[in-house]
Each structure stands twice: as C-alpha cells, then as structure tokens.
C-alpha positions as CSV (number, residue, x, y, z in Angstrom):
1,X,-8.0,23.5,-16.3
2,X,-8.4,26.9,-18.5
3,X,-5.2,27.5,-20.2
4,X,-4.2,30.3,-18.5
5,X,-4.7,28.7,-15.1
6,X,-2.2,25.7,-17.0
7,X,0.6,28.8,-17.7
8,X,0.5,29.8,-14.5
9,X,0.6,26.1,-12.9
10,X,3.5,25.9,-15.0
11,X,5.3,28.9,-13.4
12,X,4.3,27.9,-10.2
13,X,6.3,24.6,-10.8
14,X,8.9,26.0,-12.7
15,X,9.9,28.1,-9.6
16,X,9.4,25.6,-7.2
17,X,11.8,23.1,-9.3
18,X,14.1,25.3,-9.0
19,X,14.0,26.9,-5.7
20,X,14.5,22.5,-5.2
21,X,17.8,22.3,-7.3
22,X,19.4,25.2,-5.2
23,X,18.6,24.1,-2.1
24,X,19.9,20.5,-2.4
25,X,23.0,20.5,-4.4
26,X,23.8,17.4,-2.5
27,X,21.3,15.4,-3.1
28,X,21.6,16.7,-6.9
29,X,25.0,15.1,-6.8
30,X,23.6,12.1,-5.5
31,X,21.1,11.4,-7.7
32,X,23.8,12.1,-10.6
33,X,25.9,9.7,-9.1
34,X,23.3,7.1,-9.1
35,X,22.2,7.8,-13.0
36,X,26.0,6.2,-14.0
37,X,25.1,2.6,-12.0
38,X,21.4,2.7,-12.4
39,X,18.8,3.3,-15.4
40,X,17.9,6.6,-14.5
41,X,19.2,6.5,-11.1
42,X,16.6,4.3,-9.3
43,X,15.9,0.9,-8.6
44,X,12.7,1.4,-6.8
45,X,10.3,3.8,-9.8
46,X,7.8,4.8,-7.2
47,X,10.6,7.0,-5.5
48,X,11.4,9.0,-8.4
49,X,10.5,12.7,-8.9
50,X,11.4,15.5,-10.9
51,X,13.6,17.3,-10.8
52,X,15.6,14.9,-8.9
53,X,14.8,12.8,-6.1
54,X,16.2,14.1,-2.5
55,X,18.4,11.5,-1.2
56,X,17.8,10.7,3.0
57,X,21.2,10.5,5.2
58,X,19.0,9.3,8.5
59,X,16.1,9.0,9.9
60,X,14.1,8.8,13.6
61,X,11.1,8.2,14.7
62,X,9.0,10.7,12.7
63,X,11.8,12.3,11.1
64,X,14.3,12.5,8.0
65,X,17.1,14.3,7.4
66,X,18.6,14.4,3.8
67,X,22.4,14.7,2.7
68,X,22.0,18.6,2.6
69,X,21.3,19.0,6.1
70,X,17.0,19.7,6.1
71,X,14.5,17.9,8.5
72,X,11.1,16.5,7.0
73,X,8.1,15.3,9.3
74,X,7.3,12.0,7.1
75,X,4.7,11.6,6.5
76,X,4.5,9.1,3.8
77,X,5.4,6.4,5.9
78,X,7.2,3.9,3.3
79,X,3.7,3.7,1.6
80,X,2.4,2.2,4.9
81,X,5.0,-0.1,5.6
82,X,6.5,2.5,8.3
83,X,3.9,2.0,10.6
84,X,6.3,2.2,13.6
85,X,8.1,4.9,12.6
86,X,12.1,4.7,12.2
87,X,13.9,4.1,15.9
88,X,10.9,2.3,18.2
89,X,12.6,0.7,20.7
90,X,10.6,-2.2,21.3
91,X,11.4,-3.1,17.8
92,X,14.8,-2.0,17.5
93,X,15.4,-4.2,20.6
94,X,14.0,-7.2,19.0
95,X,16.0,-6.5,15.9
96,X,19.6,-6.6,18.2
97,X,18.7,-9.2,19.7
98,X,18.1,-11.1,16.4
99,X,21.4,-9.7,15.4
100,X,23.3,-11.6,18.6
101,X,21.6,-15.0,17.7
102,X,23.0,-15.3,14.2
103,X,21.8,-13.3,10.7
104,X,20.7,-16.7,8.8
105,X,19.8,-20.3,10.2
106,X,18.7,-21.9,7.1
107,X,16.8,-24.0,9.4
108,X,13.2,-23.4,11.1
109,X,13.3,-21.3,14.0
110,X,10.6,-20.3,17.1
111,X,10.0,-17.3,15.8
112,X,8.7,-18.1,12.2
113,X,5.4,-19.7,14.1
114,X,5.2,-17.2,16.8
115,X,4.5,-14.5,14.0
116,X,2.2,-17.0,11.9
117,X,0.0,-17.2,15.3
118,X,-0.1,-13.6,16.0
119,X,-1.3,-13.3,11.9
120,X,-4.3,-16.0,13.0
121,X,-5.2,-14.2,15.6
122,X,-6.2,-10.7,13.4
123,X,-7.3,-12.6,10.9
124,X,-10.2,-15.1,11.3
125,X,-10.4,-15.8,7.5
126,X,-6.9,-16.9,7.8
127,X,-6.6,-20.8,9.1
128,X,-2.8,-21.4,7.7
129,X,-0.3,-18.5,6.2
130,X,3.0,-18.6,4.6
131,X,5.3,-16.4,4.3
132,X,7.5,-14.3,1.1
133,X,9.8,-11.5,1.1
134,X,7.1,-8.9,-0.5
135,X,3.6,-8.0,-1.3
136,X,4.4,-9.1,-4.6
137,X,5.5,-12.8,-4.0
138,X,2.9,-13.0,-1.7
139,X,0.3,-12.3,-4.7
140,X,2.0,-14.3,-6.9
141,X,1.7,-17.4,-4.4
142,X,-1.8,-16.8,-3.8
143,X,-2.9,-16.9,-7.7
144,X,-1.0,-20.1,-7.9
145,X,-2.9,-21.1,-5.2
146,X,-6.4,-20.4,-6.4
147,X,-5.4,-21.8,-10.1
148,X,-3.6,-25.0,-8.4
149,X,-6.9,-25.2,-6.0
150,X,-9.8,-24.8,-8.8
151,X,-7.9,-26.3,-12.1
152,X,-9.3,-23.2,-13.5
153,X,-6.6,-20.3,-15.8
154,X,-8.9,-17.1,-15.4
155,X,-7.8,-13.8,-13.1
156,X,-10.6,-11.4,-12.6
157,X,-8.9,-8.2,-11.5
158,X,-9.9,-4.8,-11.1
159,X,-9.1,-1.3,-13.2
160,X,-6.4,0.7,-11.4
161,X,-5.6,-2.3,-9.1
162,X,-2.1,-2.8,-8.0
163,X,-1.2,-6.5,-6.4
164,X,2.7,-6.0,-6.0
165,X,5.5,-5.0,-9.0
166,X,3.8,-8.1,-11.0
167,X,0.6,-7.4,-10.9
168,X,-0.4,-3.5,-12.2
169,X,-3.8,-2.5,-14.2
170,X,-4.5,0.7,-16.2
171,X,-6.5,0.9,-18.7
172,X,-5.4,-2.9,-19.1
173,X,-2.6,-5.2,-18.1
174,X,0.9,-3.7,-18.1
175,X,3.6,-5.0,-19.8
176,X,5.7,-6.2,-16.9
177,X,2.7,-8.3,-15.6
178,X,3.1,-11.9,-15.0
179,X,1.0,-13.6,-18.1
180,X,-2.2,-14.7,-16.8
181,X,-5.4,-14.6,-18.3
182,X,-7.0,-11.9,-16.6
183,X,-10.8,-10.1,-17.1
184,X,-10.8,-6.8,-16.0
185,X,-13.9,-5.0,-14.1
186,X,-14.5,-2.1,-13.0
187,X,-14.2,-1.4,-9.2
188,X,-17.2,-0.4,-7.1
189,X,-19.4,-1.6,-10.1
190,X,-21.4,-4.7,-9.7
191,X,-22.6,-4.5,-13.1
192,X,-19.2,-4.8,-14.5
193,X,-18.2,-7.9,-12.6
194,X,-21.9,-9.8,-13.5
195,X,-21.2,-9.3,-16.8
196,X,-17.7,-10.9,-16.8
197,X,-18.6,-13.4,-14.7
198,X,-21.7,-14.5,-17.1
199,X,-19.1,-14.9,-19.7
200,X,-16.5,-16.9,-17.8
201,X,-18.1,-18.2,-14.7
202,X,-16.4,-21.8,-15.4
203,X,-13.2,-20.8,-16.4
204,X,-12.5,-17.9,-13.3
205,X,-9.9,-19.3,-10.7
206,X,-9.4,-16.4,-8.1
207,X,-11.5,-12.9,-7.8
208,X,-8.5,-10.4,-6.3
209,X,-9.5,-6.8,-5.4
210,X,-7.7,-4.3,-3.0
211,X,-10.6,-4.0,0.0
212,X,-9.5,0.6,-0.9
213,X,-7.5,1.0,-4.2
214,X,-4.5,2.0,-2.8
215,X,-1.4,3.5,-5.4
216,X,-4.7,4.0,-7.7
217,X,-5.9,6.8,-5.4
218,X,-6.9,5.5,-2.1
219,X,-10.9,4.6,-3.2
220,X,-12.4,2.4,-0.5
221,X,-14.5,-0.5,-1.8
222,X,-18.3,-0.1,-0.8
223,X,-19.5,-2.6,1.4
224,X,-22.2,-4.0,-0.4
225,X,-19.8,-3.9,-3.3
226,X,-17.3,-6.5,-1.7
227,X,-20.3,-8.7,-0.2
228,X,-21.1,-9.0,-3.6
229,X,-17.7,-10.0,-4.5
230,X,-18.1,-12.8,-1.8
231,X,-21.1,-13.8,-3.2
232,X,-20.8,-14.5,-6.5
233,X,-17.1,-16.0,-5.9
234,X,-18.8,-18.5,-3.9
235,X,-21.7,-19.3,-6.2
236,X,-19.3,-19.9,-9.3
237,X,-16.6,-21.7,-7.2
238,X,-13.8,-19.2,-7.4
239,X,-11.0,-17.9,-4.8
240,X,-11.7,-15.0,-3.3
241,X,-8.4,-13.1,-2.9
242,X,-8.4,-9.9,-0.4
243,X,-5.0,-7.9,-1.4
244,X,-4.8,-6.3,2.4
245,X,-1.0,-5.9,2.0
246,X,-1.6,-1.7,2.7
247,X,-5.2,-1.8,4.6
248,X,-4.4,-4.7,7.1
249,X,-3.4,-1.9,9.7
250,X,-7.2,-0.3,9.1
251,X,-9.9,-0.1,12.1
252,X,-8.7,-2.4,15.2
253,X,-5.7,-3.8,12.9
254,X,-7.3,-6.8,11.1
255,X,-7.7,-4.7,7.9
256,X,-11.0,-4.3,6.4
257,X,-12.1,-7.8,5.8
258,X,-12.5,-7.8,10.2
259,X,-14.6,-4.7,10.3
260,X,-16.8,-5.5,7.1
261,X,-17.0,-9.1,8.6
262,X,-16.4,-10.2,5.0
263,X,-14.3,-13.6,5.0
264,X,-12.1,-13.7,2.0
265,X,-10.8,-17.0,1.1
266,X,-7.0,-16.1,1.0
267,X,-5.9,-12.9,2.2
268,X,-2.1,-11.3,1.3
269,X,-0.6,-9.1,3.4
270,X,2.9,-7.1,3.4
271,X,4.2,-4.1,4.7
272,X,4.3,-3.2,8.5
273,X,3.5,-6.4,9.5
274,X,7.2,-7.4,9.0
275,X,8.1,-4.7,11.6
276,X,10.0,-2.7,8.9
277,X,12.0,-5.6,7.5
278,X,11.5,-7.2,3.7
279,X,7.9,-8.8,4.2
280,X,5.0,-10.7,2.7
281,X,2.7,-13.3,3.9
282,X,-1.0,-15.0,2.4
283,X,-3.1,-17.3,4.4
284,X,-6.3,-18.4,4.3
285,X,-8.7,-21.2,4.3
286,X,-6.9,-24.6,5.4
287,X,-7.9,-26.6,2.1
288,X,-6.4,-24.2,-0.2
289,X,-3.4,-23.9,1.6
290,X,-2.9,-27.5,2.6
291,X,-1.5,-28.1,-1.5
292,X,1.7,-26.5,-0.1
293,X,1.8,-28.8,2.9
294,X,5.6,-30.7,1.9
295,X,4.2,-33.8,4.5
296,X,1.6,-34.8,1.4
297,X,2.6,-36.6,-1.1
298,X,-0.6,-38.4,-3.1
299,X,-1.7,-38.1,-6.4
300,X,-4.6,-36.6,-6.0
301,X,-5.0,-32.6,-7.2
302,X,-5.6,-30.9,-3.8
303,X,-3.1,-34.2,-1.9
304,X,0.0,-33.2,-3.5
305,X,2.1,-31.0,-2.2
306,X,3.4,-27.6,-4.3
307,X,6.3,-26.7,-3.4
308,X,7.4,-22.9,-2.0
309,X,10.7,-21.7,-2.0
310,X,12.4,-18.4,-1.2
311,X,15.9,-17.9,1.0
312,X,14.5,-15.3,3.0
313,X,11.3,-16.3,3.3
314,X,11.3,-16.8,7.3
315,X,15.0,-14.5,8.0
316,X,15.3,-14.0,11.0
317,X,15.1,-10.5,11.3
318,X,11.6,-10.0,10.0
319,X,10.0,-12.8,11.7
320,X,11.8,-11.1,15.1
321,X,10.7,-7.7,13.9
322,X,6.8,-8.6,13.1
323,X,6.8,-10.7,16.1
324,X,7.6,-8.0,18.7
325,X,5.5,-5.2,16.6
326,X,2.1,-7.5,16.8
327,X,3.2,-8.8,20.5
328,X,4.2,-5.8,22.0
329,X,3.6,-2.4,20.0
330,X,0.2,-2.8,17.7
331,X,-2.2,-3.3,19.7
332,X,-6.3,-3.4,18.8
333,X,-6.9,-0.6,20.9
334,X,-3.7,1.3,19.3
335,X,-4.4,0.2,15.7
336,X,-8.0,1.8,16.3
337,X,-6.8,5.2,17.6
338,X,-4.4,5.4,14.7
339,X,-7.1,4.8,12.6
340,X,-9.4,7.3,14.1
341,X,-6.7,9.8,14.1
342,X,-6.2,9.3,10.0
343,X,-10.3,9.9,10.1
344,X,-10.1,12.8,12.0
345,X,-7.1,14.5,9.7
346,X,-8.5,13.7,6.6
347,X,-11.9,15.2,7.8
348,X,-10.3,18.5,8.7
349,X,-8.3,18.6,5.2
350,X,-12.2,18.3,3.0
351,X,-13.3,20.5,5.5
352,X,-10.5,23.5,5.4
353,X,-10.5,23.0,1.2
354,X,-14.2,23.7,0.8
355,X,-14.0,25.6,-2.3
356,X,-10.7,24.7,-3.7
357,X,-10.2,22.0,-6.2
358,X,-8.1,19.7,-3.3
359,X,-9.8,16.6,-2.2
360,X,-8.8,13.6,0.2
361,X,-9.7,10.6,-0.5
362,X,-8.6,7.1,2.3
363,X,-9.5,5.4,5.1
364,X,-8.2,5.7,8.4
365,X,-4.5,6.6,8.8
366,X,-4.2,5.7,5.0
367,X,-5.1,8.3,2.1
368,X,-4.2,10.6,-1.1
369,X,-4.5,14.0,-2.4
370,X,-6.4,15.1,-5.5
371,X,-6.9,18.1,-7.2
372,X,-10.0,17.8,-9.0
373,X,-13.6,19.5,-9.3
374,X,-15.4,15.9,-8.8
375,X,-16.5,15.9,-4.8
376,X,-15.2,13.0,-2.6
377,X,-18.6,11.2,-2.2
378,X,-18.3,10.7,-6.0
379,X,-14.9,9.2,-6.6
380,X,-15.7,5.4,-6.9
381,X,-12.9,4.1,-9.7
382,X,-9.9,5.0,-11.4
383,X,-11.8,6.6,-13.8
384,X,-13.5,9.0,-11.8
385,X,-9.9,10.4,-11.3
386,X,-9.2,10.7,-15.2
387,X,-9.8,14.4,-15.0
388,X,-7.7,15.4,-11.9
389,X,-5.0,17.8,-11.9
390,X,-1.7,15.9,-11.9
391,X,0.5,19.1,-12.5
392,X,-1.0,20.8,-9.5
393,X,0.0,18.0,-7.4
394,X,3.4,18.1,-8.8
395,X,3.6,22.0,-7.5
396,X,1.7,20.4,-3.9
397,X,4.4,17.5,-3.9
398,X,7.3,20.2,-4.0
399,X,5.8,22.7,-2.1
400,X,5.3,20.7,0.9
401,X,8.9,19.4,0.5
402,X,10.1,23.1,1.2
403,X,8.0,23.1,4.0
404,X,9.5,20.1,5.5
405,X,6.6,18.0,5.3
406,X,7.7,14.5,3.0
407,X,5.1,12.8,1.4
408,X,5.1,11.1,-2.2
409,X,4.7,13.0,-5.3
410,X,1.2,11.6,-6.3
411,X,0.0,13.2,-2.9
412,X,-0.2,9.5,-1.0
413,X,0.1,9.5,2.9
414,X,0.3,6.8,5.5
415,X,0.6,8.4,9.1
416,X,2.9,6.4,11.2
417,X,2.4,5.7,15.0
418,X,5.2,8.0,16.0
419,X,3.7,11.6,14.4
420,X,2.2,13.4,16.8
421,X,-0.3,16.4,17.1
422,X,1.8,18.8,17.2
423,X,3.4,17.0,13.7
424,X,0.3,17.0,12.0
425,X,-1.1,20.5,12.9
426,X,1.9,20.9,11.4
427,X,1.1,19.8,7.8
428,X,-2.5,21.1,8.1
429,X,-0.8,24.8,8.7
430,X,1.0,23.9,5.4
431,X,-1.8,23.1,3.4
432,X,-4.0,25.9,4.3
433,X,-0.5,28.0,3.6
434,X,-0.3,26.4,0.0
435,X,-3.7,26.8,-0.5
436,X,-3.7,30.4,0.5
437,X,-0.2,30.8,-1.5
438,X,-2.1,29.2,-5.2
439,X,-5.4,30.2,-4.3
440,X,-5.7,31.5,-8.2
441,X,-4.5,28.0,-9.4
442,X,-6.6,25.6,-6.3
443,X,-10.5,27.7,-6.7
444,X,-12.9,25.4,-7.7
C-alpha cells in the first residue's frame, strides 16, 4: 500500500478508535477492570482488539447487547460454535431439563451414547468417537492415537494450520505447541508434501490438515489436493487426521470429508456440535480407536488399552445439548440451506467489491475478509495472504462495529441459523456503505 494511502489508513483508524472509546465508556471500564486480574485483561487472545475489547451484557438469538446499551447482529457466531444462535428453544429446553436431573453424575449416562450415535450417523469415516471438552483435547487425543496406533514420532502438519490452543503453525511451530516432531508442508501443494514424505515416509505417524484453513484465512483445500493426502497416507501407513472441528457444519452437515467422499481415518470435531456447551469429540476407524477400549487388557501394541481421562468429558449438559441440536434442530436438509445461504452471501460480497481491494474467501456459511490485490481464485495458502492489508481490516473490524454489525477483528464470519435476510442485507448495506465511505483507501 503507497504511503500516502498508509497515512490516510492511519487516520481512518485513528478516528474510528476513538469515535470506539467515546461511545463505550462502559465497556472501557470493563476491560480496565479485567487488566488488574488478568494479563492484559483476557483469558481467551482471539477476543482481544484494540483499543479495547467491547464487553457483552446479553445476548438472543441473533443478537448482543453490550454493557453500554448498543445492539449488534452477530455475526461471528463464536467462530462457528454458535451455530444455533443464543436462546433456540429446542435447545434451551434440553439444557433445563438437564439442569432438573442433576449438574454432574460422575457416572455414564443415556445421553453420552445417544450423541456418539447421532455423530456415526454424519460421519461414515467415523466407526467409534470419544469425547473432550475442546477442539484442542480432541487433537491432542487423536495424535496420541495415530503415534500409539503406528509406533511411529513424526506429525506432518500444514503452514497456517490451527488444530486447537496446542497446536498453531506460522512460519513454523509456535512456542506454546505441544513438542512433537512435526514436518511442515505447504497447503494446497502436492509437491511440498511428496517431498517431505520421501524424506520421512517410515517415520510419519498421522497426516492432519484442516479440510478449509480456518483462523488462517478460510482457504478451502482442493479436492484433488486432499485425495492426494488420502493416498499417500495410505501407501506409507500413516493416520490420516481430518481437523473438521469448524467445517463439520459444511454442505448437508457431515463437513467436507461427506461431500468430497474422502474417508479420513480419524476425524475431530468441536464447536456447535456440543449445542453451545464446552465440546470436542474424535472418532474414526474401529482399530485405532479400540487402544482406548478400558475392556482390553493384553500385551500386545494395539490390545492394550490407553487410558482417557477428563471430568467433563461426557457433563451432562453438553451431551443433552448436542443431542437435542443433531436430533431435533440440524437437520441435512437445514445444514444444506445454511450452507447455500453462506454461498450465496459470500457471492454477492466478490461481486459488489469488483474493483476494490476486499475479497471473501470460505465455504458455505463459514468465511473471512481480505483486503488484498491477489483475486480469490488465487489465494491457495497462507502465504498467498502475506501481502494483505491488515490495517485496513482493523478500520473494516471497527467500522462495522459502529454499524452494529459484530464480527472478529481479522474479518472471520460464521453465520448462525437464527440470522435472517433481513439481518444479512443488513451487513451487505454496510459493506457497500464502508466501501463507498474509504473508497480512496479500498480501490484496487
């Protein structure tokens, strides 16, 4: 971006920032509350912003209010895991009735299996599941799984992959990952995982890829590009892990892997399918997730049994909660007109920013904002991103926020099943407005 285009960028944010401080003096408050309990007044790094994060009083169905009084469409759907909004009643009801029953059993309850069958049933890759209290655990279990399952110590992972708090790569392994050996390719890029795989094709225990990239930027995988995944995982004996924990609510609601017809040896999921509650689950083929059967108890490698502990790993307010969203709510035919209504929005977005800098990238109800000159049909990895615009989206992020539209900062949106038409003509008014508003700053 020319310099002068950067000065006024600046401006544009400068004002914005703090047009933001006077209009939320509460939330202001709040946040400086927070900084004297917690580093830097967050637990959670995702939700921080500057110049301060707005803090929510309530929410319902498609809505939030925050401690200063102002209503926000969200539209960022707690990074997918919203999916049925904040008040649906089916699962609300569910919830109580949980409630009446008792808040922990510490025992094995009905519906713990009634969820792991409703799971089965989406999933045809997935013969057994278990089940964590996040994305993250759920990734963690799985690796254990595939290292356990192949006596092998290699991780191939992918640039700008994110597999839970654990598990995030840059331009290499971050320093809060858990310590495995991992070989890092290059997503969408064949070439790059041949190569690694030549060097290490005895040694590689689990292949794990995000089906679409998801915090990286929302990049779907190409098709041929994760059959090829599939193939060489099976020719060299390795795991092939499918991190669905965002895209299992993609096409008819059995996430990519169902619509590619590309059967991943162990899939994790996360997110919505917990009905809003603390969730995480992977599943998979029946020989790799027999080694944490606790009935085995032989000597042999894949006979003895691993164990798998975690408190809350079947509570009974998510397992009541998933249950009645699968059951009753999330449907095929409903998780396929979701999806073809995030199509259909992220079509007119491209379409009404021809000539601006502002692409969408996604899949289905799931997707991100860029500002950058690349087109869409060329964004394929991380690095195809290196050149975007990240204080534009900062001016976007806040901009939208005084419009009453929330979504997060890096311009990620997952629509939920309660936002309706009127919501999201809504947000496209917005955008055209902002892109009208910084046309100077936006032309390509």
């Amino acid at each position: 971006m020319a310099t002068h285009k950067m000065q006024l960028a600046q401006e544009a944010y400068d004002t914005l920032a703090c047009e933001h401080t006077t209009n939320n003096p509460k939330s202001k408050a709040s946040y400086e509350t927070a900084t004297k309990s917690l580093p830097g007044g967050n637990t959670r790094t995702v939700l921080f912003y500057e110049p301060f994060p707005l803090y929510t009083e309530r929410a319902e169905g498609c809505h939030l209010w925050d401690v200063d009084g102002h209503k926000y469409v969200d539209l960022l759907g707690e990074y997918t895991a919203g999916l049925y909004g904040h008040s649906h009643p089916v699962i609300l009801e569910a919830i109580q009735a949980a409630l009446k029953r008792g808040l922990s059993f510490g025992s094995h309850h009905a519906d713990e299996a009634r969820l792991a069958q409703f799971i089965r049933d989406r999933f045809s890759s997935i013969e057994l599941v278990r089940f964590t209290n996040s994305g993250t655990e759920a990734t963690l279990m799985a690796l254990a799984a595939a290292k356990i399952y192949t006596s092998r110590s290699k991780i191939m992972v992918f640039e700008g992959g994110y597999h839970g708090g654990g598990f995030l790569f840059k331009s290499g392994p971050h320093p809060v990952n858990v310590p495995h050996d991992y070989l890092m390719a290059q997503y969408n890029d064949k070439d790059s995982v041949d190569g690694l795989i030549a060097a290490n094709e005895n040694d590689i225990a689990a292949i794990i890829v995000e089906p679409m990239i998801g915090s990286g930027g929302c990049i779907p995988g190409a098709p041929d590009f994760l059959a090829h995944l599939r193939k060489k995982a099976t020719e060299i004996g390795a795991v092939l892990v499918f991190d669905e924990v965002m895209t299992s609510r993609l096409y008819s609601g059995g996430g990519i892997q169902s619509e590619l017809g590309i059967a991943p040896d162990l899939t994790t999921l996360g997110k919505y399918i917990g009905g809003g509650m603390s969730f995480g689950a992977f599943g998979g083929k029946a020989d790799i997730m027999s080694i944490y059967d606790p009935r085995t108890t032989g000597t042999e490698r894949k006979k003895t049994s691993v164990p798998h502990a975690g408190t809350f790993n079947n509570n009974v307010l998510t397992m009541a909660a998933g249950s009645a969203g699968l059951e009753k709510v999330f449907s095929h035919d409903v998780a396929r007109a979701l999806h073809v209504r995030g199509e259909e929005l992220r079509s007119r977005l491209n379409t009404i920013s021809q000539g601006t800098t502002l692409r969408v990238t996604g899949c289905g109800s799931i997707m991100t904002i860029h500002f950058i000159a690349k087109p869409v049909d060329q964004i394929n990895n991380v690095r195809d991103l290196e050149d975007r615009n990240t204080l534009l989206l900062d001016v976007f992020h806040l901009y939208m926020l005084s419009q009453g539209f929330y979504i997060a900062r890096r311009g990620f949106i997952a629509l939920s099943l309660e936002l309706s038409t009127t919501e999201l003509n809504g947000f496209v008014e917005a955008l055209q407005m902002f892109l009208r508003k910084y046309s100077s700053l936006v032309s390509e």
